[in-house]
C-alpha positions in Angstrom: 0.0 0.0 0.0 1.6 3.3 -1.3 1.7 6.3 1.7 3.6 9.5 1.9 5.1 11.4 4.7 2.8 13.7 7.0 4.5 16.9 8.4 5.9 14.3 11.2 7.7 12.5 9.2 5.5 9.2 10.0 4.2 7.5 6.6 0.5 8.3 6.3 -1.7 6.1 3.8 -2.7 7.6 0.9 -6.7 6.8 0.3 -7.9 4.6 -2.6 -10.6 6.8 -4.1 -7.9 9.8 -4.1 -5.5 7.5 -6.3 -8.2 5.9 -8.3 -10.5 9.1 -8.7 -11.6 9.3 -12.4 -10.6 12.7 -14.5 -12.6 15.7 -15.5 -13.1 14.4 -19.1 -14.3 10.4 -18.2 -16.4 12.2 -15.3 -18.1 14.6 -18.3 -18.2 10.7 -20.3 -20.6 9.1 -17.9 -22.7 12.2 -17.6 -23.4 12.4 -21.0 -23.4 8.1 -21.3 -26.1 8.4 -18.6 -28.3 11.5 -20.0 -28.6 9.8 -23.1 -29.6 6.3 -22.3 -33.2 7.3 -21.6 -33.4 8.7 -25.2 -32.5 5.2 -26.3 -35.2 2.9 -23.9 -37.5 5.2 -22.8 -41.2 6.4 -24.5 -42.6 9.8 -24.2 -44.2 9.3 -21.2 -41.1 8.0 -19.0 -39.1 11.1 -20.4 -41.9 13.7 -19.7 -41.6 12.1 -15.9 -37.8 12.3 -16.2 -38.4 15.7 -17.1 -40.4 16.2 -14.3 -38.0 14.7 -11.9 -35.4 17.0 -13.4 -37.9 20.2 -13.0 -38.6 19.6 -9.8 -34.9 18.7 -8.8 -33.6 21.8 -9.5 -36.3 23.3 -7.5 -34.8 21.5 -4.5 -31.8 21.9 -5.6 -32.3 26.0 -5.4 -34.0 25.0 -1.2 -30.6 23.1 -1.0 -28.7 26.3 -1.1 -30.6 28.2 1.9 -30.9 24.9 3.8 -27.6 22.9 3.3 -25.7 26.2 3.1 -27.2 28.7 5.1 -29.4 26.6 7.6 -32.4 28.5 6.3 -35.3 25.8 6.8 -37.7 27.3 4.4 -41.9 26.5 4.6 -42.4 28.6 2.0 -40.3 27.4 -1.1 -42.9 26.7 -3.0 -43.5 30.4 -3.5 -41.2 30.9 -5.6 -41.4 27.8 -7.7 -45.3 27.8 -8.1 -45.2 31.2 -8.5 -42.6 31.4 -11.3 -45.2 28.5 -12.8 -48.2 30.7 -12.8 -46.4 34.2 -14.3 -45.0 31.4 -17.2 -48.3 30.1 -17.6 -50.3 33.6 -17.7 -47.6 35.5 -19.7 -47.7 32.4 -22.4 -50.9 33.5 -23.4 -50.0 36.9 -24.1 -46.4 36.5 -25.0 -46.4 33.1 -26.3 -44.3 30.3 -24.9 -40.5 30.9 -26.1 -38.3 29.0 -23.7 -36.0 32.1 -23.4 -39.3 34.3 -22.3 -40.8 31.5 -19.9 -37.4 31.3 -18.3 -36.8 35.3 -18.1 -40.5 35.5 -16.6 -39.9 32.6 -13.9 -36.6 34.0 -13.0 -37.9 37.4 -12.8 -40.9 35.7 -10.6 -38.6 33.7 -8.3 -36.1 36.9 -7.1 -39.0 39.1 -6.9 -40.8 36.8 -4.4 -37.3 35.9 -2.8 -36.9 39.8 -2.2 -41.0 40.1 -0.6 -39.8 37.0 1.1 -36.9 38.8 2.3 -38.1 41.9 3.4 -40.2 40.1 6.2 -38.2 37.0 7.6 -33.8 37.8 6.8 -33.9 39.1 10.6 -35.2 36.0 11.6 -33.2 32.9 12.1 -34.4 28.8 13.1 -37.8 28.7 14.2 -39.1 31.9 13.5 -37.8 32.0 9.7 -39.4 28.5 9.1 -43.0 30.4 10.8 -42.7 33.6 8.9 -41.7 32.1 5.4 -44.8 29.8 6.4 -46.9 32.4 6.5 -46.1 34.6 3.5 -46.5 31.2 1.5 -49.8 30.7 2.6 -50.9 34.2 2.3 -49.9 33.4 -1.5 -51.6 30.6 -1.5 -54.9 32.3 -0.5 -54.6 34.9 -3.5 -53.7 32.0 -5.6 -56.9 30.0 -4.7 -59.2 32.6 -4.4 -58.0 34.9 -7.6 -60.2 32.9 -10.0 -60.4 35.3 -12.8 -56.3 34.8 -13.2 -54.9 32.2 -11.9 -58.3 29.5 -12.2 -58.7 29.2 -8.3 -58.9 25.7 -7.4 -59.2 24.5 -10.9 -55.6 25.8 -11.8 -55.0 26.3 -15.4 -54.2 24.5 -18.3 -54.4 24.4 -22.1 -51.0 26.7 -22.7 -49.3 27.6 -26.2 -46.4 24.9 -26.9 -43.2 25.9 -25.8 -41.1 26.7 -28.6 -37.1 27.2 -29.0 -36.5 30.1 -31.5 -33.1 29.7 -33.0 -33.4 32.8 -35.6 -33.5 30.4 -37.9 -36.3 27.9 -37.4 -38.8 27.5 -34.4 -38.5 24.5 -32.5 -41.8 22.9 -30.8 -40.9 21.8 -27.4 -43.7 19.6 -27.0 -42.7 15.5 -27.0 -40.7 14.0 -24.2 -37.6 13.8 -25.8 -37.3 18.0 -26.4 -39.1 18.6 -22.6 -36.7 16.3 -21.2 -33.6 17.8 -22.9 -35.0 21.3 -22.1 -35.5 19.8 -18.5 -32.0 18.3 -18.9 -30.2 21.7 -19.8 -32.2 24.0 -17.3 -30.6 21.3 -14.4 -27.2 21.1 -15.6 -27.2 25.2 -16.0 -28.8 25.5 -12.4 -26.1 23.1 -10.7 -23.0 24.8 -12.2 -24.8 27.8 -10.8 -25.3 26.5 -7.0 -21.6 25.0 -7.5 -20.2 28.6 -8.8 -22.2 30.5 -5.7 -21.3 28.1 -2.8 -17.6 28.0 -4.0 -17.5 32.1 -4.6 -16.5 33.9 -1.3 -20.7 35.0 -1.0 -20.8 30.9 -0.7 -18.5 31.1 2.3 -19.5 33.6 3.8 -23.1 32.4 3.8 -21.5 29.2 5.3 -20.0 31.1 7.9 -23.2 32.8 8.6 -24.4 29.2 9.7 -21.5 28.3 11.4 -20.5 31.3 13.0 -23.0 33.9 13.3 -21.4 36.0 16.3 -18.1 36.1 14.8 -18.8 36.6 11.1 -21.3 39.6 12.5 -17.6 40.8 14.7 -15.4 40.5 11.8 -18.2 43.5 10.1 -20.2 40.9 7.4 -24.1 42.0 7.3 -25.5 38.6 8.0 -28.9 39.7 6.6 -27.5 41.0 3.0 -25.6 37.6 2.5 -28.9 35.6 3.1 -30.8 38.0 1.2 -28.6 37.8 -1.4 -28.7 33.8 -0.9 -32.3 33.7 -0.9 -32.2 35.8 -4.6 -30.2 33.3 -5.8 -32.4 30.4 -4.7 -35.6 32.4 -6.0 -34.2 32.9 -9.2 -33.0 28.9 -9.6 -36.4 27.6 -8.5 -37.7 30.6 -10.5 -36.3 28.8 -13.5 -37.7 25.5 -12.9 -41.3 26.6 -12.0 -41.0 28.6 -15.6 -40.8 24.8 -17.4 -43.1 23.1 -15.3 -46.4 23.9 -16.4 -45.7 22.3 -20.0 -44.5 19.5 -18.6 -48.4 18.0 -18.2 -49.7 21.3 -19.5 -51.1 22.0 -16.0 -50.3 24.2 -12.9 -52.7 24.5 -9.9 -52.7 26.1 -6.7 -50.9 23.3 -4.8 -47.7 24.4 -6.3 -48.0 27.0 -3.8 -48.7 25.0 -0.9 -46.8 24.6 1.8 -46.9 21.1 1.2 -44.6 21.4 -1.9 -42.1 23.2 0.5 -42.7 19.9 2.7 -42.3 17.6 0.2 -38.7 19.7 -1.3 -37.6 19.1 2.2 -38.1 15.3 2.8 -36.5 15.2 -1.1 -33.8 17.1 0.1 -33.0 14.8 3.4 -33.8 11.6 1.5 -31.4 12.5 -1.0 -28.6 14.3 1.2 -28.7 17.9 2.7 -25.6 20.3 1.6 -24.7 17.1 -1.6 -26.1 19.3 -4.3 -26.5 16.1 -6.3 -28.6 14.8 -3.2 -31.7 17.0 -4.6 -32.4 15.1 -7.8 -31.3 11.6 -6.1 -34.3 12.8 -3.5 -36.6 14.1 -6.5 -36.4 10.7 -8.3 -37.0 8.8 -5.3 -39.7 10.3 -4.4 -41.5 11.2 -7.5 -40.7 7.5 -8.2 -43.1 6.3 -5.1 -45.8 8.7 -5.9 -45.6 7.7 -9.6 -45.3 4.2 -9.5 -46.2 2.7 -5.6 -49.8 5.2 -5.8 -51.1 2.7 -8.7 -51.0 -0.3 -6.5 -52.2 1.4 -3.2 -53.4 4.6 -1.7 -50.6 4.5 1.1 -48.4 5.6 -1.3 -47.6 8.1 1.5 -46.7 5.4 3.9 -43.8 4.1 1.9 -42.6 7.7 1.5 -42.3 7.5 5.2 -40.4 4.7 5.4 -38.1 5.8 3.1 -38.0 8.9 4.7 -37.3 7.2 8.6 -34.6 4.6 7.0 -32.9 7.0 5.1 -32.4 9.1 9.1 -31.9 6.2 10.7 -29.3 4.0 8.1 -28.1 7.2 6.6 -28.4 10.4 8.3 -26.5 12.5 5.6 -28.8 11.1 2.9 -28.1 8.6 0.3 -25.6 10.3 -1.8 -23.2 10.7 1.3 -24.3 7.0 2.2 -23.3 5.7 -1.3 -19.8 7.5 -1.1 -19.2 6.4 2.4 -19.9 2.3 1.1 -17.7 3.1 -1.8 -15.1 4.3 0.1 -15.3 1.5 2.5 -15.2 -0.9 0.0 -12.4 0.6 -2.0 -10.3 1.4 1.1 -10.6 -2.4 1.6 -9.4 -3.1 -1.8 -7.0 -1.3 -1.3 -5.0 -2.9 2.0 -6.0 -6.3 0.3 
């Protein structure tokens, strides 16, 4: 077994997975190997649900960010994701549905609730943020539901233009499973490069910091609110992004995309598939979604499984299966290794 020298002097054991971790380019490889198998086995429904899993993935992926970064427990997520949905859904009757526009609308959406959002709870911190956020998402729930004349009430809305790709040459109809689930595909790729870019930028550390070490980052003169404000943009304008593809997914958007419940449900994603992973938040999605998809058409305790998922996944791996995963792999590798 190979080792080098610590600062001691004494020979320290160099890991397997460092010496046998793949490059950039193979890593890139296997990305694209595994995006494009679907394209090859799967029919238009499994890639609209793909897409769906990859929508609402990147939506988690944006709560992620406050929560696994900030410790910003959120109740109220779903604003910003359901909202985005309805502002693409109304503006596509009047606009049309261009991706580029849909997208510029739901990001526009998500920051501009993520600054209302702001404005009442970035003083808050723990309990009372996951209350206050609460509250201002059920208060937009309420205009959602009751605002019948725009956003359909309790009926929701549905029958939108097809989203279409304008290339300045042509004008490409976004409306089989292979284009949503590219487009869906794209969107998540572009929002975890994002998350990635912010949490490794020195606003990403410092919002770290502002979980870690509140009293000292507030000594050493950082404005603790501004960084989470400016975190909670970011997030607003991710989840924006998905909510702006969503509705044209099943060419429907109701009022439970603004429940509190979604928020719910992004969270238990988010701790099923690992809190602070980034990748965890699709892993979570798919599981999920999976159960609800799948288990509901053999039993109405669809729910129940969810929970048991939910329990094993705290109890067997309390940092969520991504972190489980690597943890086995390293164990097993480490034991190739010294074999």
């Amino acid at each position: 077994m190979s080792s080098i020298a610590d600062g001691t002097g004494r020979a320290k054991a160099s890991p397997a997975s460092e010496r046998r971790s793949l490059p950039v380019a193979a890593k890139v490889a296997l990305l694209a190997l595994a995006a494009a198998v679907p394209l090859l086995f799967a029919g238009d429904y499994q890639l609209r649900f793909l897409a769906e899993i990859l929508i609402i993935g990147t939506a988690v992926l944006s709560l992620d960010l406050l929560v696994g970064f900030g410790g910003l427990v959120s109740l109220g997520h779903a604003v910003f994701f359901g909202g985005a949905a309805y502002a693409a859904a109304i503006a596509s009757q009047a606009l049309g549905a261009d991706v580029v526009v849909m997208l510029a609308v739901g990001i526009a959406t998500g920051m501009a609730s993520a600054l209302l959002m702001g404005v009442v709870v970035m003083r808050t911190i723990a309990l009372f943020f996951l209350i206050l956020s609460l509250i201002v998402g059920q208060i937009v729930w309420e205009v959602v539901f009751h605002w019948r004349e725009v956003t359909g009430g309790a009926d929701g809305l549905r029958g939108f233009p097809v989203l279409t790709l304008h290339t300045g040459f042509a004008t490409i109809p976004l409306n089989n499973g292979v284009a949503l689930y590219l487009a869906a595909l794209v969107l998540a790729l572009a929002a975890f490069l994002a998350t990635r870019s912010f949490v490794d930028a020195p606003i990403g550390r410092a919002l770290l910091g502002t979980r870690e070490r509140q009293l000292r980052m507030s000594a050493l003169g950082y404005s603790i609110p501004r960084i989470r404000l400016m975190a909670l943009l970011a997030s607003g304008a991710i989840a924006g992004a998905a909510g702006s593809l969503y509705p044209f997914v099943n060419q429907y958007v109701g009022p439970n995309a603004v429940h509190w419940t979604m928020s719910a449900m992004m969270i238990i994603m988010l701790v099923i598939g690992g809190v602070g992973s980034l990748y965890g938040a699709f892993i979570g999605s798919a599981i999920y979604l999976g159960i609800q998809t799948y288990v509901s058409s053999y039993t109405d305790r669809w729910q129940l499984v969810v929970g048991l998922v939910f329990v094993l996944t705290v109890m067997i791996m309390p940092k969520g299966v991504v972190a489980g995963l690597k943890a086995a792999c390293g164990r097993r590798k480490d034991a190739e290794g010294r074999s």
